[in-house]
N, C-alpha and C positions, 0 to 999 in steps of 0.2 A: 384281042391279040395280046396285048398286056398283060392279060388277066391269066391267059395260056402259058404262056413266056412264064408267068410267076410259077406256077402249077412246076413245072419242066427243073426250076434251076430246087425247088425245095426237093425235087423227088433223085435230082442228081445227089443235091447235098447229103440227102440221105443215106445214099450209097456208098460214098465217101466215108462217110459216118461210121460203116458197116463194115471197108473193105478195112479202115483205119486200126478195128479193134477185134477183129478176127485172129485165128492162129494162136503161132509159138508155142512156149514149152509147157504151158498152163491148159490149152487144149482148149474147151468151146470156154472154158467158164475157172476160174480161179488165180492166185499169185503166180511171177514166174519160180520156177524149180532151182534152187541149189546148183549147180555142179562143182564148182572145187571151193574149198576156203584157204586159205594162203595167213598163214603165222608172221609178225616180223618183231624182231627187238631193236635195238637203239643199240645196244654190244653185245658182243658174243659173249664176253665171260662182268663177272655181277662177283665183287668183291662180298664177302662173311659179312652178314650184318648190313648191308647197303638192300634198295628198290631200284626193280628199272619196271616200267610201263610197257607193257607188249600190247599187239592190235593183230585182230583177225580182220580179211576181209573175205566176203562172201561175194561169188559172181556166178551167171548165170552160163548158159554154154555160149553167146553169143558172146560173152569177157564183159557183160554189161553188171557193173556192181550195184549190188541189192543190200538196201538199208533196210535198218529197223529189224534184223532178226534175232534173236538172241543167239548167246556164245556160251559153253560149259566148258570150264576151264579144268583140266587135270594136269599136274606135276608127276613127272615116272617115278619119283623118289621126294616125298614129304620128308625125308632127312636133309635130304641136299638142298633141297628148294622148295618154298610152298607159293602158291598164288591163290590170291583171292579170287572173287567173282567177277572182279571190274578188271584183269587181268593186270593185279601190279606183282611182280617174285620177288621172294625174298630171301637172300641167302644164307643159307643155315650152319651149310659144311661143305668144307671142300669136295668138290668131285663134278662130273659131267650130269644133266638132267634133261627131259625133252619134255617141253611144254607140249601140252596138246589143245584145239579148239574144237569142239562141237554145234553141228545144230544141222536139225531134219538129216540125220544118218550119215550126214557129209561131216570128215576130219580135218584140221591140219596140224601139222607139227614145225617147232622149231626147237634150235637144238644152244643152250644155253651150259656154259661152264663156271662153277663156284671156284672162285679161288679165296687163298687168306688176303688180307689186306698188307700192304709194305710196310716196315718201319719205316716213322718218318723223321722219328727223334728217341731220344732217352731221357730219364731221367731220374739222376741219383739223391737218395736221401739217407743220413739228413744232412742240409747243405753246408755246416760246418763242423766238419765231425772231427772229435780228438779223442786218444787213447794215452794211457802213459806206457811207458817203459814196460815193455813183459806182457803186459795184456790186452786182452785184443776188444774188439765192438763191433757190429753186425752193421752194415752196409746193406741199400735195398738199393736193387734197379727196376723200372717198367719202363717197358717197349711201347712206342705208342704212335697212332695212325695219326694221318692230317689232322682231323678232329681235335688230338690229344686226347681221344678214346684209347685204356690203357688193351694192348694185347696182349693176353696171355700165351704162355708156351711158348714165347720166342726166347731162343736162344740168346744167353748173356753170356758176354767175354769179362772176365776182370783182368785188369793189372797195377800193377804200382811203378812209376815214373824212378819212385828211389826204394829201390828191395830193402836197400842199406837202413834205410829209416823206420819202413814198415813194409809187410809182404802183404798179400789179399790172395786167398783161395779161389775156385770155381761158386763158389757160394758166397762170397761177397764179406767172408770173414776176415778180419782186418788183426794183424800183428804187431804193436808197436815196436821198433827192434832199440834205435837212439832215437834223441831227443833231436828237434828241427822238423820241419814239413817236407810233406810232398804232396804230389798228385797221386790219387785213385783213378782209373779210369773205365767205366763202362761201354763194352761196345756190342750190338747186337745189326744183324745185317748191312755190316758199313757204315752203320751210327753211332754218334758218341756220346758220352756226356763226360765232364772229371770233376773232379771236387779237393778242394784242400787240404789235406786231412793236418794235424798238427801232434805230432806226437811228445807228451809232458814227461817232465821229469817224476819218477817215483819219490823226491825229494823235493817238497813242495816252496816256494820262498818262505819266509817270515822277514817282519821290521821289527829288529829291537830299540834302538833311536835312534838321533839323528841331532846334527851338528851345524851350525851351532844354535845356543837354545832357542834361541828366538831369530825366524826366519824373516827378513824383510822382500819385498818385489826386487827380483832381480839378481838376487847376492849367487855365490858359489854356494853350495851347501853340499852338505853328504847323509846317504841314510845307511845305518846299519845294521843284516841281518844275516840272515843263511841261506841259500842256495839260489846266487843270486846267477844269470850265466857272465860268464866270463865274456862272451860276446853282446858287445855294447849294443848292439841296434836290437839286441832279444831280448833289452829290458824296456818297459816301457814305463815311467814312474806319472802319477798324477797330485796335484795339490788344488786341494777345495775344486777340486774335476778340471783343470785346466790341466794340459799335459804339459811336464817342463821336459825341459831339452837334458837327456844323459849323458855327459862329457868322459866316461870312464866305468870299467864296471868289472870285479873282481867277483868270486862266490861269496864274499862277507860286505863288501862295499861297495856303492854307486855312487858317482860324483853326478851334479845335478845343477842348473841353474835352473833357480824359482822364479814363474813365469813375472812377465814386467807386470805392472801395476794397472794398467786399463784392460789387460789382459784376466786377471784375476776377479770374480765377482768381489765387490765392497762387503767387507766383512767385521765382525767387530775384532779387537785385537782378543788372541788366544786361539786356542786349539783349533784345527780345522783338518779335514779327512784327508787322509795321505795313502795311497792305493800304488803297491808296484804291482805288477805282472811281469813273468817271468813266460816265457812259450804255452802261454794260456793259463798257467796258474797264478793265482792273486793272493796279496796278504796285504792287508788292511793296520793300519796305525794311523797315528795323528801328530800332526807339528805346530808347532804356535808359529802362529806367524801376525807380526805385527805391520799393515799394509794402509793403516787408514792414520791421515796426519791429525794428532793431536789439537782439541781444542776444549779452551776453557771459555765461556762467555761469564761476566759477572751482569748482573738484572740492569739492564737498559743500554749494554756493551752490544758490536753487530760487524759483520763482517760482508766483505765484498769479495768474490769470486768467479774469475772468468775464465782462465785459461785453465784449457782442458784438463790437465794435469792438478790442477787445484778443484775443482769439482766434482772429482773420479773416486775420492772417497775420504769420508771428514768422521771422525769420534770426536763427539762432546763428552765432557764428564759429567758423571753423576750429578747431576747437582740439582734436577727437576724444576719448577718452573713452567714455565708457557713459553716457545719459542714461534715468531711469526719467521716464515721461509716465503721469498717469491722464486724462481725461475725465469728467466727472461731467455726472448732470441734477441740477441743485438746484430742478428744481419741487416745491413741497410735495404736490404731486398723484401717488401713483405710478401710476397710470392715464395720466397725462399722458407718454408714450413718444413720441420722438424718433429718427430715421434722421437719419446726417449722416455725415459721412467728416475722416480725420486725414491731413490733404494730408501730402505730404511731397515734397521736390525740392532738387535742385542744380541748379547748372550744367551739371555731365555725373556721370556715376557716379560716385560713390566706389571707390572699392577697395572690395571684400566682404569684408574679414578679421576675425577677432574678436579683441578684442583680450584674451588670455585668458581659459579657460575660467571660468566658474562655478565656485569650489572646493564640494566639498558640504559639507553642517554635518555636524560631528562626529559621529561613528557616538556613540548611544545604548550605554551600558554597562550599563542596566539587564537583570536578566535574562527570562528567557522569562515570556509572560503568557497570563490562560484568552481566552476567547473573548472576541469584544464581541459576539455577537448580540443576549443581552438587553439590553446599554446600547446598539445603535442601535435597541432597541425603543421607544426616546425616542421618535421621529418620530411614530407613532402617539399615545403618551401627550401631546405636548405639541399635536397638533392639536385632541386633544378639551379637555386643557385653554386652548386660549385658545378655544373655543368658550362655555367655561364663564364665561370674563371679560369676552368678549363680550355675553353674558346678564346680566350683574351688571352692566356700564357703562350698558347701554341702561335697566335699570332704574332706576338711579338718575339717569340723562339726563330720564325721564320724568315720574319724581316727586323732585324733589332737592331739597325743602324737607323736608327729614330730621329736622334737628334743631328745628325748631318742634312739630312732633309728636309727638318724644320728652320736649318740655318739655310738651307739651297734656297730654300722659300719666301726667306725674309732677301735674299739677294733679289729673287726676280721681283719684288715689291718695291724694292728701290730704285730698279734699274724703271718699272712701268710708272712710277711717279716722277723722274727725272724726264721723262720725254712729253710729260702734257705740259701747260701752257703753265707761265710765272704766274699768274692771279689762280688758276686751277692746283697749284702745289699749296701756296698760302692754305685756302679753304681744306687740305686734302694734308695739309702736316699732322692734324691733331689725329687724324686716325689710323696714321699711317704705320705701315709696319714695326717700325724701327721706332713711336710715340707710345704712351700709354694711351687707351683705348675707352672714353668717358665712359659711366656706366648708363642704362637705359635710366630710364624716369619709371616709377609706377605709373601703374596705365597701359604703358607702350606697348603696344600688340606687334606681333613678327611671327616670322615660318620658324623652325625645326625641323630638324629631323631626326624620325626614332627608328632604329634597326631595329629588323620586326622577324631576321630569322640570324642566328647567331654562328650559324654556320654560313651563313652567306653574304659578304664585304656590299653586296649591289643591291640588296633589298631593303628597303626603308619606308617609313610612312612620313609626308610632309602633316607635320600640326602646329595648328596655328594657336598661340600662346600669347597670354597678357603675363605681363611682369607684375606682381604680387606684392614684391620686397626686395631693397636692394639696402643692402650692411657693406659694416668694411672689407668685409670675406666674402659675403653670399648673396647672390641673385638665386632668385624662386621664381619659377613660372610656373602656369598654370594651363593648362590645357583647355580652351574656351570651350570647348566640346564635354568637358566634365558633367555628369549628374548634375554636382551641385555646386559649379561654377559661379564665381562672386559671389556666393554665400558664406566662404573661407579663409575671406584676408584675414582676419584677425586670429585666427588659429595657424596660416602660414605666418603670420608676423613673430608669434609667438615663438615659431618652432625658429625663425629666423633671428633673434633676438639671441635667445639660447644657445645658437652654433655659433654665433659672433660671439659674445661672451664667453661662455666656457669649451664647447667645442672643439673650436678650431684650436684652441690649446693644446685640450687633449691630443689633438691628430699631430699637432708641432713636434712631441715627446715619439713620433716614428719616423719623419721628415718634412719634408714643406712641401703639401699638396700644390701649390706653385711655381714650384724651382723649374720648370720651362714655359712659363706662364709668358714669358716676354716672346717666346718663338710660338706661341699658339693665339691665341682672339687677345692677350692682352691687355686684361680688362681687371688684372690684379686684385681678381677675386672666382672662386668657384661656384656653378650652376647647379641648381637643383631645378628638374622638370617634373611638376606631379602632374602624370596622365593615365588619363583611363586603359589607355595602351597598356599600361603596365601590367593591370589587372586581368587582360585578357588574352594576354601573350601564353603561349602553353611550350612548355619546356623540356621535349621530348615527353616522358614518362610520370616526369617527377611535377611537373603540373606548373602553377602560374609561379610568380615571385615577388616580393615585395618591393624589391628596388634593383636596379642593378646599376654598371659600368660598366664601360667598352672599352680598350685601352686604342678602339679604331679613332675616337675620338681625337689620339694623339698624332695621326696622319691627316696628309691634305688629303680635301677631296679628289684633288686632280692633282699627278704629279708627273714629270715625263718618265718616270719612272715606274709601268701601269703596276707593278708587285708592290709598288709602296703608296700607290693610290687606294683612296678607301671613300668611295662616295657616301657612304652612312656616316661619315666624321662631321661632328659640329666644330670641330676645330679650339676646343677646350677641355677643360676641368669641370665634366658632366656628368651628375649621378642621375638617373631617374627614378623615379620613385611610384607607389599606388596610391592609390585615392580611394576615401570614401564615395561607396555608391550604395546604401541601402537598400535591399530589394533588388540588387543586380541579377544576373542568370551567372557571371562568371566572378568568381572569388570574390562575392561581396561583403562587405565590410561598412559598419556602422561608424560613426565620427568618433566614439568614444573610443570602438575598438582600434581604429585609425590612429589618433592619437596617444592609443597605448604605443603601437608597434613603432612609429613612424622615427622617432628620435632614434634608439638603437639602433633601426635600421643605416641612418642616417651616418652615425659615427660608424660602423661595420663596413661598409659601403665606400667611403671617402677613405676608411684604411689604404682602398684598393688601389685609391688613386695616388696615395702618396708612395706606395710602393713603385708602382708602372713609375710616375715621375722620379726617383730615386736614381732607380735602374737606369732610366734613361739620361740620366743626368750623365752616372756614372758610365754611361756605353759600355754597360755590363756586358758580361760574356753570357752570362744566363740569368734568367729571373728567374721567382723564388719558387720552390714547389707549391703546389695545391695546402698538402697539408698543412705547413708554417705557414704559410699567407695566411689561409684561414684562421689559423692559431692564434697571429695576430693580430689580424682580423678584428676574432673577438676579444681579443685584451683592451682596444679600442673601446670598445662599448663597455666593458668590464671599467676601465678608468672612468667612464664617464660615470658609471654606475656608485661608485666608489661615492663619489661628489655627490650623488641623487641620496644617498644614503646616509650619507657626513661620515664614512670614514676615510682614512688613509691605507698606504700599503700596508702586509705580515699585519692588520687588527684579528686577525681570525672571527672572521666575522660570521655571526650566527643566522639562522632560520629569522630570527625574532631583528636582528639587526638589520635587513633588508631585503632578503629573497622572499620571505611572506608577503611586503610589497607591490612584486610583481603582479599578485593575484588577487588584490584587495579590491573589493567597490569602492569610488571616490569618499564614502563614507564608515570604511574600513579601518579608520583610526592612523591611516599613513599621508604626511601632507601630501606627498606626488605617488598617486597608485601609476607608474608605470614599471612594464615592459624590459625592465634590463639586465637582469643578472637567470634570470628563472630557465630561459633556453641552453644555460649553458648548462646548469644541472640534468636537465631534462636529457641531454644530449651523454653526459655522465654518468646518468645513468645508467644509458639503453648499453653503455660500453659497461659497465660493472656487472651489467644482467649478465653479459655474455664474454665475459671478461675472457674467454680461454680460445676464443676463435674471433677475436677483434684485437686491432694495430694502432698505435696512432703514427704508423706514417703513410697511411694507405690515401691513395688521391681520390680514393672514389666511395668510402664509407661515409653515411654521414656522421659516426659517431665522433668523428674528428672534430666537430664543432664542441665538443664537450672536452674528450681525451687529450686529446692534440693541445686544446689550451689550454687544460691543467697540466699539461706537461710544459710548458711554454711561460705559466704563471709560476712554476717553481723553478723551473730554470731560472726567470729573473730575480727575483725573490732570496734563491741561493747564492746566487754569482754574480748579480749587477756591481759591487761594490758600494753600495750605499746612494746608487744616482739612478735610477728607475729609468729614464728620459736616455739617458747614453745609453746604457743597455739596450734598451729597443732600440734606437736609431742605429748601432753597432748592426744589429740585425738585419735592417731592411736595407742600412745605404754601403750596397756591395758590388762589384763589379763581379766578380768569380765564384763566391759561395752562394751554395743554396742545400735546401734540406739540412741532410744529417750533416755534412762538411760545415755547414754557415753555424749551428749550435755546437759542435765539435769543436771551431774552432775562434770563437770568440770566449769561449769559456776556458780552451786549454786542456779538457779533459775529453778522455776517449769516450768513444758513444757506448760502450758496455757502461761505465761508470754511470754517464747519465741518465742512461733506459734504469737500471740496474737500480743507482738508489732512488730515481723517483717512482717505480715501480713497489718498495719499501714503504714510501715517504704515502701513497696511495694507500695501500692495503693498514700500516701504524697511523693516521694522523688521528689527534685528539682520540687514541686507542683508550676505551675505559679499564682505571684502575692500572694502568700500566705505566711504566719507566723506560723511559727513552733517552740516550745523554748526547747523541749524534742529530744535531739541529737539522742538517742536511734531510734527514728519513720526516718530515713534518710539512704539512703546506701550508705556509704560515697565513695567505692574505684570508682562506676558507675554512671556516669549521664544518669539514664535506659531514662527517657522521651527524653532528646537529643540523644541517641544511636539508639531508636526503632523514630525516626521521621528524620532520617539519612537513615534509612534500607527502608522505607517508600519511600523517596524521591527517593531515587536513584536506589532501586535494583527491576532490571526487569525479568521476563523471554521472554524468545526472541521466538517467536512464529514459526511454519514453512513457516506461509504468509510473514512473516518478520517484524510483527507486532510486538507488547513488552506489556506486561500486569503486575501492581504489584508484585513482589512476596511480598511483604507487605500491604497490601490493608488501613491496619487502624493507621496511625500515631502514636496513645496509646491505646492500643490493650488491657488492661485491661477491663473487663467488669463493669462496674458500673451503679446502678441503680439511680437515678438523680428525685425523689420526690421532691415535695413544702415541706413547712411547713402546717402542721392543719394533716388534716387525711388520711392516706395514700390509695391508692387503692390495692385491690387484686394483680393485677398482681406487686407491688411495693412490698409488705412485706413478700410474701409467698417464702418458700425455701423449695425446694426439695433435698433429699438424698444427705446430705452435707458429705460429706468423713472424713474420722478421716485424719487430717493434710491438711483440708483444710476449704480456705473462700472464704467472698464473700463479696462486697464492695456495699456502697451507697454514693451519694455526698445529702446532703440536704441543700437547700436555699429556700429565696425568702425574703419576707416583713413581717417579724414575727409578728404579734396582738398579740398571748395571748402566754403562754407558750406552750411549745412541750413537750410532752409524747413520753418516746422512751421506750420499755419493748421488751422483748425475750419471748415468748410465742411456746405454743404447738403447732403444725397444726389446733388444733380444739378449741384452745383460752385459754387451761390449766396450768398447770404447766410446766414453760421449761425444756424441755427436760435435759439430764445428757451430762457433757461438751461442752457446747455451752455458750463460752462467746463473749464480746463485747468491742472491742476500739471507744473511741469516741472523735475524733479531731476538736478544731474549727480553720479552720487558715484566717477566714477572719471575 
């Protein structure tokens, strides 16, 4: 039955199958038939020159559509319209056309209209057309579609706005009649265009002279010639191409003021292009004009210029020579950067000679020296450290009522020893707030503690420390956790011995690292902690550090006051310092190299404290910037250095007199091979490599450790009055100055002056073969050219082939730009984004002919920019 059943449903299906595909209009066997095909366009009418896409469709007699058959496309009129195979038309020429479709004997049609395309604008040329008087000039118009595809054959309208002035034909032909403008105007289907047209005089201007002989920026003056107009505003006169202003204007004479003086390019005095224009016609003459202030220098004479109006254009005389120029910004802003250019021009060229070479400075006799890898490893070290002062300044910006606090604090100390027992006061007087505070014993172990993220007042590490050495200044501890822990007293004692003795001197000549010593531990003396901590502390970016200061040090740890509480405070006068760990994984450091660094460190460091202790003494309004802190900073180590060396202040001290030192093996022929003047060159350098885009009052470059303090070492040097030790303490012990205002005005002179000649005093010191009579342009304590042609000679880095390559490459690392005399070129005068508290140096020589033009100029030849002045030195 199953089996039946199956039989039944295939023989049904089959039928199905049969009854399915039977019939229609194809008959027992083939496709269905054709009946109508139906044409459609997208628009009735197809602009000249444009495609539309037409479609047939094919269907059957039951309206059922039938794909896949092909279409034969004909156009009734290949002039009016053509179409291709894939049925797109294209318009040819105006008129009516009927598409047609074909396929298997069946048609259809649609019926399609060309038109021309609209105007959709005009447009007259040429677009500033003049004629003179009486005669005429051809004018053109085209008509033109959306596109701006031009149309031909359409109709142009002309006319003229002022017949009076000029007429215009059907043809575009133009008539001068008088002299003045008007309008032309083209118009074709409602469209316009107009143009200016300017009709000249048949009687063209001339400049015969001009009054008086010699024209200065600004004066009255008059020029006189022929056919000039009588209407003032239809002259336009020009001098050296600035346009001046015409006050008056007859057919023989113009009355004229010559434009002001930053207005005018810098020019040498004499003749310069004088251009009137009268209603489009021009005449060409020349005026002297005399616009650049006179200057004489005799050989080692120099001048200072800042305000705008004295930098905007200078003539030297004749007198050739070799003059050094720097440029400076004295904005107190170094953000605030400046483009401007250092005109330079004669008359005609000078000769290009030099007037002898350059002698070099004296070959260094010191001998062969180790590497400096790890002393340029400064740059690292000193970024993290001014990261770390940065952190201390802003705290103490924050909360800088210090010393109220520390007096609060000595009150609740007395008020909690006044309430214990008469036998508990006795035993409790001597260490009490308000007593001096005995100092530890060597030996004596205690906790610490070291802030271990410098952005954050609550994170510390407790270490546990033996006392090393205790002087009349200084306790040393020692981190019992060290590498090489009690293997060190005698080289702590050393370094301890040394800071008692000369030292703490030195740091005396900036203020008294203890002047709130009695409101903090009391112990009438300052801490030094050497811990491993130090070495592995990482300092955002800028990596480990060799020592640092907290100014948190100077808050309680607890106070009811939680903004002025600082749990990381040891509650003194605390440097920390690095330690030898040979073979470390983090900043490791051998005892030798230890021992180089450590001292410097040491005086650099304590600078910081004496400052924060100043300030607070003072309940300053602000502590000092970044960059003078550090500046003086390093004058700290610098004086010590002085001592390490045996000289004094202004010795102009050489390569050979002490900075060779820094890099000697103990057997290098110097009794103390250390560590102390050599970073600050190094640092002097990197700013003289790139002298044209570094500042020294930026907070955040490390070139300041160099720049900054040779700017800060001839500051004092120039202006101390003869006392070293006042000067600097004038500096740091301030309540209200800092930065540029704190050297501004301790010395009494404005900061262009100061940027200005120690920017000279930089580019001329110990200049060879040269004459300088201005002491101030000179750094007296530095002979920089023999120090940095010392570092040159001798310091290498040592390669891993075992090769050795500079680590100074350039003998005088200063950039300077090195022009003739006469006109300077592009890449000579132009300056890019010159930083507030920084310059940029030129040497100019050769065979002077005529005079030299020097002016400070815009980027684009205008009025000089705002604080950008000029030193100008001649020393040969």
């Amino acid at each position: 039955m199953t089996i039946g059943s199956q039989r039944v449903r295939w023989v049904l299906g089959g039928a199905l199958v049969a009854l399915g595909c039977g019939g229609g209009d194809s008959g027992p066997s083939g496709p269905p038939k054709i009946a109508t095909i139906t044409v459609s366009t997208p628009a009735s009418q197809l602009e000249v020159g444009s495609n539309i896409q037409v479609t047939a469709r094919a269907v059957d007699s039951k309206g059922t559509t039938l794909t896949g058959r092909v279409m034969a496309w004909q156009s009734s009129s290949p002039t009016t319209a053509t179409i291709d195979a894939s049925g797109v038309v294209h318009g040819v020429a105006p008129g009516p056309v009927t598409i047609t479709a074909s396929a298997e004997g069946v048609s259809g049609t649609a019926q399609v209209t060309v038109i021309q395309p609209p105007v959709v604008s005009v447009q007259i040329s040429p677009r500033t057309p003049a004629v003179k008087q009486g005669e005429t000039t051809q004018l053109a118009a085209v008509a033109q579609d959306g596109l701006g595809r031009p149309l031909n054959g359409r109709a142009i309208a002309w006319s003229s706005q002022s017949p009076a002035t000029a007429t215009v034909n059907a043809a575009g032909l133009v008539t001068g009649v008088a002299t003045g403008t008007t309008w032309i105007v083209a118009t074709s289907e409602g469209k316009r265009d107009s143009v200016t047209l300017r009709v000249k005089s048949l009687l063209t201007p001339t400049v015969a002279t001009t009054a008086p002989a010699t024209w200065t920026p600004g004066i009255a003056a008059t020029v006189t010639g022929t056919n000039f107009s009588q209407v003032t505003a239809e002259n336009v006169v020009y001098v050296n191409g600035v346009q001046a202003a015409v006050t008056s204007a007859t057919p023989t004479q113009l009355g004229i003021n010559v434009p002001a003086l930053t207005a005018l390019p810098c020019s040498p005095t004499g003749a310069v292009p004088l251009v009137v224009v009268v209603n489009g016609d021009s005449a060409t003459g020349a005026a002297s004009l005399a616009m650049a202030t006179q200057r004489t220098l005799a050989v080692g004479e120099s001048m200072l210029l800042s305000a705008q109006a004295e930098v905007a254009c200078n003539e030297f005389a004749a007198t050739g020579g070799r003059y050094l120029v720097t440029a400076f910004n004295y904005s107190t802003n170094s953000n605030a950067r400046q483009s401007f250019q250092l005109l330079g021009a004669s008359q005609t060229a000078a000769v290009q000679s030099a007037i002898g070479a350059l002698p070099p400075p004296a070959a260094p006799v010191y001998g062969p020296l180790r590497s400096t890898a790890e002393a340029l490893d400064r740059q690292r070290l000193a970024s993290a450290h001014a990261a770390v002062l940065r952190e201390n300044l802003q705290r103490l910006e924050r909360h800088p009522d210090v010393a109220r606090h520390l007096r609060d604090r000595r009150v609740r100390a007395r008020q909690g020893r006044d309430k214990i027992s008469a036998a508990s006061q006795q035993a409790y007087a001597s260490v009490s707030a308000a007593d001096p505070v005995p100092p530890p014993t060597v030996g004596d172990r205690m906790w610490k503690r070291m802030r271990r993220n410098f952005s954050d007042a609550n994170t510390f590490d407790s270490v546990r420390v033996r006392v090393v050495y205790v002087g009349p200044k200084l306790i040393i501890l020692e981190d019992t956790t060290n590498a090489l822990a009690g293997t060190l007293d005698a080289e702590y004692q050393a370094v301890g011995a040394e800071f008692d003795q000369k030292m703490f001197g030195f740091l005396a000549s900036f203020g008294d690292p203890l002047g709130v010593d009695s409101l903090t531990d009391n112990n009438g003396r300052v801490v030094a902690i050497f811990s491993k901590r130090v070495n592995e502390y990482q300092i955002g970016s800028g990596g480990n550090l060799l020592g640092f200061v907290t100014s948190c040090d100077f808050y309680p740890q607890a106070d009811p006051d939680p903004d002025y509480a600082c749990p990381t405070s040891n509650e003194g006068e605390y440097f920390y310092a690095f330690v030898p760990n040979p073979g470390g994984t983090k900043a490791p450091y051998t005892v030798d190299q230890w021992k180089r660094y450590v001292r410097g460190t040491i005086m650099h460091e304590f600078k910081h404290v004496v400052m924060f202790v100043e300030r607070i003494i003072a309940e300053a309004d602000f502590f000092e910037e970044t960059w003078l802190e550090e500046a003086t900073a390093q004058m700290a180590s610098e004086l010590w250095a002085r001592s390490v060396y045996g000289f004094g202040q202004r010795s102009d001290i050489t390569w050979d007199g002490g900075p060779a030192c820094d890099y000697a093996s103990v057997s290098g022929g110097c009794p103390d091979p250390v560590e102390a003047i050599g970073h600050h060159f190094q640092f002097l350098y990197q700013h003289y490599n790139a002298s044209e885009s570094r500042t020294i009052i930026s907070n955040q470059d490390v070139v300041i450790y160099g720049s900054s303090w040779s700017f800060a070492r001839w500051l004092t040097d120039t202006y101390d009055g003869g006392d070293e030790a006042a000067f600097l303490r004038s500096l740091v012990q301030q309540k209200s100055d800092r930065g540029v205002a704190n050297v501004r005005n301790r010395t009494g002179k404005s900061w262009a002056e100061l940027l200005g000649l120690w920017s000279m005093a930089s580019l001329a010191d110990n200049y060879p073969a040269g004459t300088i009579t201005d002491t101030r342009l000179h750094l007296p304590s530095w002979n920089t050219r023999d120090v940095f042609a010392g570092m040159h000679e001798h310091l290498v880095f040592r390669n891993d082939d075992g090769t050795t390559t500079p680590a100074f490459p350039r003998e005088w690392p200063l950039n300077v730009r090195t022009p003739f005399f006469g006109n300077f070129a592009q890449s000579v005068r132009f300056v890019s984004n010159l930083a507030g508290g920084g310059f940029i140096a030129w040497c100019i020589s050769g065979a002077q002919a005529f005079p030299q033009v020097l002016g400070i100029r815009s980027a684009t030849g205008g009025q000089p920019p705002p604080d950008i002045g000029m030193v100008v030195l001649r020393v040969q």
